[in-house]
N, C-alpha and C positions, 0 to 999 in steps of 0.2 A: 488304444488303452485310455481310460477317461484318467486315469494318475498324469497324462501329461497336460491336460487342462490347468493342472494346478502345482505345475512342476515346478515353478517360481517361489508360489507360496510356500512349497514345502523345502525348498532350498532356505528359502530365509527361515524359517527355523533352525537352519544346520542341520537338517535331513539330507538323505539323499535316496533315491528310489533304486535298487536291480531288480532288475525281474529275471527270474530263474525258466527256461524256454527245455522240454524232453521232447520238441518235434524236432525234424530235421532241422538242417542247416539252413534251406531253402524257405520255409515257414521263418526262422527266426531272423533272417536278415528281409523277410517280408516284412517283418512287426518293425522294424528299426528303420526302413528305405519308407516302405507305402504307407507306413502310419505317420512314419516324421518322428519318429521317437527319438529325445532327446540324452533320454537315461540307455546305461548299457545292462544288454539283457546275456546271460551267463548263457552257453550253449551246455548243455547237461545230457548227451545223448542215454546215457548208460543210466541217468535218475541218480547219480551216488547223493547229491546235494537234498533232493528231496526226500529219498529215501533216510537220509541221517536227521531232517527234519520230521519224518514220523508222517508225510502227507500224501504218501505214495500209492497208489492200489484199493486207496479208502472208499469209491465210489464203486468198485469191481471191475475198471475198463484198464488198470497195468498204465495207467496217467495218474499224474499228479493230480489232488484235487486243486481247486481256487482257494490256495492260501495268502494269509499277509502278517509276517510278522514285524514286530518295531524292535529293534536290538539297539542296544545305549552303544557307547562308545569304545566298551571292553567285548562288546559281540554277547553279552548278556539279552538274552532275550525279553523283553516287558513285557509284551502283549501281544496275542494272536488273534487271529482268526482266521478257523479251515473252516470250509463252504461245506455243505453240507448234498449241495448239487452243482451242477457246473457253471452255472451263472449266480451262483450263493456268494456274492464279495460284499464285503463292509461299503458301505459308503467315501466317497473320498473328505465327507464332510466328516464321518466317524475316525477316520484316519487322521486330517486333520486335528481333530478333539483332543486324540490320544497322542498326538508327537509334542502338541500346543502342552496337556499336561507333563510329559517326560522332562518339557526343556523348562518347566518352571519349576520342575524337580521335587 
């Protein structure tokens, strides 16, 4: 996942990254052991997480699309972005941009 390239920078902002995983169990501790990932990723078999996020089913394959949401500190949501295809993700520079502007408020 390129979010851990920049997992530092996005901590010192007082961010922090989950990434939300509807494959198996086997696929999601792939993403945490083989990628080296540092952030913890939500095991979601059933989609309840994504599906209450609205990201669910959107491309027609019963898979979450490639979303990214920034939620403040009350779990308010600021800013999204759902992909539009399955390698459709904002930039980590656009990410970035948009936590840089939330924490200067």
């Amino acid at each position: 996942m390129e979010l851990q390239g920049d997992y530092d920078l996005i901590k010192s902002l007082e961010a922090d990254i989950l990434a939300i995983s509807t494959d198996d169990l086997s696929g999601a501790a792939f993403a945490v052991d083989g990628l080296g990932l540092e952030f913890p990723i939500l095991y979601d078999p059933e989609a309840s997480v994504v599906k209450k996020y609205g990201v669910f089913n959107l491309l027609g394959d019963r898979m979450a699309a490639p979303a990214t949401f920034l939620l403040d500190r009350t779990g308010k949501v600021q800013w999204q972005y759902v992909g539009k295809s399955i390698n459709d993700r904002p930039s980590n520079r656009e990410i970035i941009r948009r936590l840089t502007d939330l924490a200067e408020g």
